[in-house]
N, C-alpha and C positions, 0 to 999 in steps of 0.2 A: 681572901678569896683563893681559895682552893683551884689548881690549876690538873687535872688526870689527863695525860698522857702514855699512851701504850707506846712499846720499840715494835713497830713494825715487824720490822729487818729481823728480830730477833723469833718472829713466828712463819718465817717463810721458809717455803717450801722450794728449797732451789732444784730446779728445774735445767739452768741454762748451762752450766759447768763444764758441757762441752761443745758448747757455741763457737762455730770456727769463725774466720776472719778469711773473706776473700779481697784481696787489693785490686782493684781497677784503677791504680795511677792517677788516683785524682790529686788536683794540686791541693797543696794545702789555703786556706783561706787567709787574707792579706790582713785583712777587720777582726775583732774579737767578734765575736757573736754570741749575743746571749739568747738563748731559743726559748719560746715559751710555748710544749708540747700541749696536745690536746689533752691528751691525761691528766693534766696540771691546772688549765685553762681552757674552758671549752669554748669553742667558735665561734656562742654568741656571746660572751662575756666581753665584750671591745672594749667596758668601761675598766676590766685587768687590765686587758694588753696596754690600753693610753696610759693606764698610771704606770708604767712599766717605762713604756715610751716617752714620757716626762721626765722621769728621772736619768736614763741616758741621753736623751735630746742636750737637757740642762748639765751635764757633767761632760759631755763631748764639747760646749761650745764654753764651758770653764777653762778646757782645756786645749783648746784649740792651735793656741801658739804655743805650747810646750815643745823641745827638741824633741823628737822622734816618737811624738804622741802618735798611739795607736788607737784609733775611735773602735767605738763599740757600735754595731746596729741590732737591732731586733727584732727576730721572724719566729711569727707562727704558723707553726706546725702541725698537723693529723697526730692524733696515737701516733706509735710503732714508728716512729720516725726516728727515734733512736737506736731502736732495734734490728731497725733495715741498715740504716749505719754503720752496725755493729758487722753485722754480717756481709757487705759489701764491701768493707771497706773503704765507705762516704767518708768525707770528713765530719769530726764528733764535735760539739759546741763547748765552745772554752766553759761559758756558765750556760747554765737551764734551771727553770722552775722546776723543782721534786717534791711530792712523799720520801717519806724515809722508807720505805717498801722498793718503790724504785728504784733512788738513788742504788740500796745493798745489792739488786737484785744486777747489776751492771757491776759490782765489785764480784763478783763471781763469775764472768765472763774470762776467756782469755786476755782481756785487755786490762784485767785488774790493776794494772803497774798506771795504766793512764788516770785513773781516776784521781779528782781533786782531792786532795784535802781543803777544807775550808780553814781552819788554822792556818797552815804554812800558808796558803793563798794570802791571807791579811797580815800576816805579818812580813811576809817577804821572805818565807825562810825556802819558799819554795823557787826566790828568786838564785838559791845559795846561801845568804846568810839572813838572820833574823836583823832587821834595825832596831833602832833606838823606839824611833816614832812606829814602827809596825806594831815592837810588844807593847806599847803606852796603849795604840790604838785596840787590842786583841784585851788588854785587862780592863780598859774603860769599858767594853763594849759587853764583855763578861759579866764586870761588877755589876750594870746597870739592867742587867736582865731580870722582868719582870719574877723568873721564875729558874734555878739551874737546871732544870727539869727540860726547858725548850733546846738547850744543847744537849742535853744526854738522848733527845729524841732522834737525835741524829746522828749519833755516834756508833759505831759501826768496826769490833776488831782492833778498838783503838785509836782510831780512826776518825773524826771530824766531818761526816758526809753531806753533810748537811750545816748552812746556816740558817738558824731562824729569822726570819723577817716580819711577813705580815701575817695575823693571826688571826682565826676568826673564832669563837666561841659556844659551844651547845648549851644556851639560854634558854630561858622559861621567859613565856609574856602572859602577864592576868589584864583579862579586860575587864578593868574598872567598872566600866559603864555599865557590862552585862551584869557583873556581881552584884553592882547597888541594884539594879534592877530587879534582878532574883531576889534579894534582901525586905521588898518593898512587897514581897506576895505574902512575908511573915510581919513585917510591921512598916508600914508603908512613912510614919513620922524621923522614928532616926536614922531608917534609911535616907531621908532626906537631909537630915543630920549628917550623916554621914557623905553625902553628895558634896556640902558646903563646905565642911571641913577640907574633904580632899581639894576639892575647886581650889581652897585657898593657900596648899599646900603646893600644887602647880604654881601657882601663881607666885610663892615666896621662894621659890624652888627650883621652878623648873622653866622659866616664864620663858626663856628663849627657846626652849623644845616644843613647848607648848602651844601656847598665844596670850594674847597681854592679859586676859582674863582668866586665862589656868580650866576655864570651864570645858567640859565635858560636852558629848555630841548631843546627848541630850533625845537620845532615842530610844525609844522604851520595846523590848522583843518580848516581853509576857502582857497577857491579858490577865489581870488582874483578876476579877472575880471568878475566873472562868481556868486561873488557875489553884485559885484557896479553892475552887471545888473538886477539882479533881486531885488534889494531896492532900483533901478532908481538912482543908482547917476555915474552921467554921468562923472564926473572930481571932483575926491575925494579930489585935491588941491583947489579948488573954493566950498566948502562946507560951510564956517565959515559965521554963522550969528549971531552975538552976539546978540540981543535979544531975539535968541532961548533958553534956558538952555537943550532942550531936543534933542540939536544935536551934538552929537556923535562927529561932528570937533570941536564943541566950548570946549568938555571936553580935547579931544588929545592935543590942544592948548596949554590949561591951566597947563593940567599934564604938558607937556615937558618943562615947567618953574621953574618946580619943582623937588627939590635935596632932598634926605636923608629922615630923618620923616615926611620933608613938601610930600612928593609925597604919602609916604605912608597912611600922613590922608588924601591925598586929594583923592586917590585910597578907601579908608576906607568909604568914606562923599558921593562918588557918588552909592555905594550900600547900602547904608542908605535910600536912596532917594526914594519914591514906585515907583514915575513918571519916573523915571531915568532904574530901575530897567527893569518897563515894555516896556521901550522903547527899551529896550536891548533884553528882551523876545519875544517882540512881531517882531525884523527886525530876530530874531533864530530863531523864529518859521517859516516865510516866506524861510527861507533859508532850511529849514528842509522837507517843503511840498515840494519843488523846487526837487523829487526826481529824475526827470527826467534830472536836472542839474548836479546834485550832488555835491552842494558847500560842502558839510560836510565832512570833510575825515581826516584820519590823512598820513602828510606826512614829512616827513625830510629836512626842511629848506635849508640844508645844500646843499640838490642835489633835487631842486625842481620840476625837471623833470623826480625823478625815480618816479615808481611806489609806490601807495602807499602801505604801511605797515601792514596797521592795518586798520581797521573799524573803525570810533567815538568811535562806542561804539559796542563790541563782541557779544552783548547779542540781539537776535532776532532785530539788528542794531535801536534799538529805542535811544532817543537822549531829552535828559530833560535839559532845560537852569538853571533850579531852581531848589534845592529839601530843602524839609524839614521831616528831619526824625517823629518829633513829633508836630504834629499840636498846641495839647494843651498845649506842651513846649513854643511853641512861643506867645500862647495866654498869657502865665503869662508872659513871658520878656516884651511883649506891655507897658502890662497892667505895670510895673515895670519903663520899659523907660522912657513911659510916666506918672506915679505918684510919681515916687521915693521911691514906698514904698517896702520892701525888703520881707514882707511877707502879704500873704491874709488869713484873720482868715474870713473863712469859715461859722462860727456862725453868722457873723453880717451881718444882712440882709441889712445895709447899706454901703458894704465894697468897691462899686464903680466896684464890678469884674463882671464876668459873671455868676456868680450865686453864692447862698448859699444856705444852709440847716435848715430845718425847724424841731427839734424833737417833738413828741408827745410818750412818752414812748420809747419802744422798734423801733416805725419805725422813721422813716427819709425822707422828702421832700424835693425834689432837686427843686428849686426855681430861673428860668433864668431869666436873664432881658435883656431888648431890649437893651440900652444901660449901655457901661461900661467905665471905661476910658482906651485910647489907641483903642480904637472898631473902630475909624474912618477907622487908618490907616491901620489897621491888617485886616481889611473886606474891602478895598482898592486893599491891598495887593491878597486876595483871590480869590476874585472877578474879580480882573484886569487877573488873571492867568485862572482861569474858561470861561472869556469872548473870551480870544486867544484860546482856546482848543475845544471849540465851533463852532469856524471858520473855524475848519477843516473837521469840519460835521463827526467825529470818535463818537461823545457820543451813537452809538446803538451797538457799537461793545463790543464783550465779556468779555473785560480785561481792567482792570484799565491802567495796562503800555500802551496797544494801544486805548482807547479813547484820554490821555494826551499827545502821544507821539508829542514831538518837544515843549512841555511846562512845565511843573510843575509835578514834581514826587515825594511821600510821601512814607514810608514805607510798602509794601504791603505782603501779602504770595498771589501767583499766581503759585503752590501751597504753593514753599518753600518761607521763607521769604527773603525779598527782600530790605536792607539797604541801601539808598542812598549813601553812599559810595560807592558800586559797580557801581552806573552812575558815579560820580565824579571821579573816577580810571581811568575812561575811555576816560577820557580828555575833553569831551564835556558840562560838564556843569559848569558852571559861577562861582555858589556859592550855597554851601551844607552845611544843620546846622544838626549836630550829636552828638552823646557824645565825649568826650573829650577820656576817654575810650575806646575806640575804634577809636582813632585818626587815628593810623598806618594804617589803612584802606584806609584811604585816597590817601596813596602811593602805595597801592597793585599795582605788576604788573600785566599787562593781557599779552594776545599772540598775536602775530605777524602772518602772513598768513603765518608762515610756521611751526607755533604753539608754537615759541621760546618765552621764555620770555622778554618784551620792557616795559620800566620806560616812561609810559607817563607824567604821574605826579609826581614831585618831591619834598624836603622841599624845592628847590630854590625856589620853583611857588608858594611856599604857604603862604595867611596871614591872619592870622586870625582876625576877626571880630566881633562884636554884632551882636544881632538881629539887621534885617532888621526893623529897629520899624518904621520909620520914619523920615524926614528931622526936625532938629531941636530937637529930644529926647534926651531924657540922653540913657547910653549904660546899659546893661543888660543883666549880664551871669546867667542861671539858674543854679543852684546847686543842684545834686542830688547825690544817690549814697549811700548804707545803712551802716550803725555804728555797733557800739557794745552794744549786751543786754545780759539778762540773767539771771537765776532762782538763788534761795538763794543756798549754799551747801546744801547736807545731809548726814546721815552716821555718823558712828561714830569718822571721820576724819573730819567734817566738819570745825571745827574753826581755823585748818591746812590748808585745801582748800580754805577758805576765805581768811587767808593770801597770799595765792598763788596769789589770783584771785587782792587784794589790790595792790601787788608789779609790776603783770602782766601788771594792765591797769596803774599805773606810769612809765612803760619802754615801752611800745609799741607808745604811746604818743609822746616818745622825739624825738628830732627835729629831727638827723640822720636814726633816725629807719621808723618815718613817711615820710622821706625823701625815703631813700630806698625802701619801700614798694610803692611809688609811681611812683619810676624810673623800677619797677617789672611788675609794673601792668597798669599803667598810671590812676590810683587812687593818687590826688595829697594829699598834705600834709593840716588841715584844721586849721595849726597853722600861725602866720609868719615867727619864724623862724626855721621852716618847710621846706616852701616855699622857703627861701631863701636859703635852702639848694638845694633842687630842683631844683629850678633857675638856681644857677652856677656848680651843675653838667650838665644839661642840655645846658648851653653855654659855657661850656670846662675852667669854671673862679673856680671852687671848688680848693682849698689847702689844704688836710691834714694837711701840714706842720707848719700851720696858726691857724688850730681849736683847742681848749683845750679838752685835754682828760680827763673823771673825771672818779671817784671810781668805776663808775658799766658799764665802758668801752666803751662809747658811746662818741660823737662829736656833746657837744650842746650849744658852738659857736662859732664862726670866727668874724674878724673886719668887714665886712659886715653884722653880724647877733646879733651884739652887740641890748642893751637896749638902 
């Protein structure tokens, strides 16, 4: 799994270089404090901050009776709290939650000398000398990174500005249910075929994400006859033309031949495909104008002649086959897919992406190019979505959601913001790429017309995916999601507080605690065996009774998560 990471830091536009520093005599602070800004963590996120606050609650009361322990507490903060800081001269927070944009953007201030290093921090070398145990603890933590790529994102001048921690990922979700359903208007038998198989695939697979039965919601969003008429197909058993690849029966075919992981890449490989994709958008979109038919609905399988339930979708009934929350998210997976390469360094005007930066002094020249690699398929892909939405003749009308509706929906505020997750809730759209972070979104419920709450979407129906890059790409997760930074101590406690801040970022690190923090927050772990903690909490396989407990009371490893 392909991990694309841009350097911030290395496309900004410094601004701040002559940011002064006014002192108002404030004292310095007694506690380490680890700040978690608004920028980083927004005000309704509390289930960050407590995973945050877990893991110092639990390392201050490790260390409680140590000689001259220095506790850590932790406050959130507005935006610009570091900024007003800066320039008041407030006291600045030993560590904070950052981007690597931010963090650089404060090594460019007058107070550049104060910024952390996150190296010297873990090793102690920032205490004066490096220990034994600090570089053991700095090369474990190195080796075991998922990717070298999460420290180079942070690296800054040489510099270490950034520690990676919890990470959240620009994912793809296919809703199962919707596709067999769409599958079932061209051959309604191995789409069912294919329903059993997957069901069964959950079930050997996936049973503790799932439920004991692996089965699917089992809600049907097309009217059958009333959609074979309106995409002309007169006999959905006489479909199959095998030198079409873009017809719908020759795919259902193919799946119902297929068991276990075979169906699930082959489920995987046909929204990979742009041509395949658009061929899916564009018979949605016909079914979506068809309002006077109304093939779109959600209704209960189970008793296909009640009335239906619920709307597609609750929200001013609009209906998107595709969304993508971050445009420019998906322009680095392309570009990623297709080069292999895990990061775009920004400086080099020959970096093959869609632009780079030009310094002269203080300013900065954003420098696009026509072509880039991966630019085929992803301007393919855009293109192919804007030409269907076109055809509907909406592009004079006031709103983003109703120019595209019945095709392709991005994140928009119309006025409040508007996460593609909320269409993908709503059962009607194919395949939605989000943060990982914000996964559970996915399965939000909505209301039923009687305003009760209904599970459209469930993990049965869901699988996750790569960017849509293209037929034949490699796969590519983007990785995003801010680390740990933060100012040197001061006060006349400081060489106290630096030991705090040294012992801190060796325990917040280890595999159970980066594990936990990501079962908290769905910030996963950016080690492996991290991850592999994560993993088999996550699929109900974790065994306390199997991991070694060591000296400073943590679980960091099991026969799975061995070297």
């Amino acid at each position: 799994m392909k991990k694309l990471l841009i350097t911030l830091s290395s496309a900004l536009v410094v601004s701040t270089a002559g940011m002064s520093v006014v002192s108002c005599g404030v004292k310095p602070e007694k506690q380490v404090v680890l700040l978690l800004p608004g920028e980083s963590i927004g005000a309704g996120s509390t289930y960050i901050q407590d995973g945050y606050r877990e893991i110092v609650n639990e390392f201050n009361q490790l260390h409680q009776d140590d000689e001259n322990f220095v506790p850590i507490k932790v406050q959130w903060k507005p935006s610009g709290t570091i900024q007003s800081a800066i320039l008041s001269g407030d006291n600045l927070p030993d560590l904070y939650v950052s981007y690597p944009d931010q963090a650089s953007l404060y090594k460019s201030t007058k107070l550049s000398d104060r910024t952390r290093d996150m190296k010297e921090s873990m090793t102690g070398e920032i205490q004066g000398a490096v220990t034994e145990e600090g570089q053991k603890a700095w090369d474990d933590f190195e080796k075991d990174l998922i990717s070298n790529s999460f420290l180079q994102e942070g690296q800054y001048n040489g510099e270490q500005l950034i520690l990676p921690f919890g990470k959240s990922f620009d994912v793809s979700v296919i809703n199962v249910n919707l596709f067999i359903d769409y599958l079932r208007i061209y051959d309604q038998t191995n789409a069912d075929i294919i329903q059993t198989h997957f069901e069964q695939y959950n079930k050997d697979e996936r049973s503790a994400l799932t439920n004991s039965t692996g089965a699917l919601t089992k809600i049907s969003f097309f009217d059958k006859p009333k959609s074979r008429q309106i995409l002309g197909i007169s006999n959905s058993a006489n479909q199959i033309n095998l030198s079409d690849e873009l017809n719908p029966s020759n795919w259902v075919a193919e799946l119902a031949d297929k068991t276990g992981t075979g169906l699930v890449k082959g489920i995987r490989e046909i929204f990979k495909d742009i041509d395949k994709i658009l061929k899916i958008a564009e018979d949605y979109n016909k079914l979506a104008q068809a309002k006077q038919e109304s093939p779109i609905d959600v209704t209960s399988t189970s008793n296909p002649v009640a009335n239906p339930v619920a709307k597609g979708n609750n929200s001013n009934d609009k209906n998107f086959s595709f969304a993508v929350d971050s445009i420019a998210n998906k322009l680095f997976m392309d570009y990623a897919a297709t080069s292999g390469n895990e990061i775009v360094d920004t400086n080099n005007q020959n970096n093959d992406f869609f632009y780079s930066v030009q310094y002269t002094g203080q300013a900065a020249k954003l420098v696009l190019n026509d072509e880039w690699i991966g630019s085929e398929n992803t301007l393919a892909y855009l293109d192919g979505m804007r030409d269907l939405a076109l055809t509907n003749g909406n592009d004079k009308l006031n709103t983003y959601t109703e120019q595209w509706n019945g095709t392709f929906a991005t994140s928009v505020s119309e006025p409040k913001k508007i996460y593609t997750s909320t269409y993908f809730a709503n059962g009607t759209t194919f395949m939605a790429a989000g943060s990982s972070a914000g996964s559970y979104n996915f399965t939000k419920k909505i209301k039923d017309k009687n305003n009760a709450d209904l599970a459209v979407v469930t993990n049965a129906d869901l699988l996750t995916a790569p960017s849509a890059s293209g037929k034949g790409t490699g796969n590519a997760f983007m990785s995003q999601g801010p680390g740990i930074a933060g100012f040197k101590s001061n006060g006349s406690n400081a060489a106290e507080k630096e030991k705090t801040v040294t012992m801190f970022l060796q325990y917040m690190v280890q595999p159970q605690i980066s594990a936990r923090f990501g079962l908290r927050t769905n910030y996963m772990p950016t080690s492996k065996k991290g991850m592999a903690v994560y993993q088999n909490y996550v699929n109900g396989k974790f065994d306390n009774s199997k991991a070694v407990q060591n000296k400073d009371g943590y679980y960091d490893k099991a026969e799975w998560a061995k070297d």
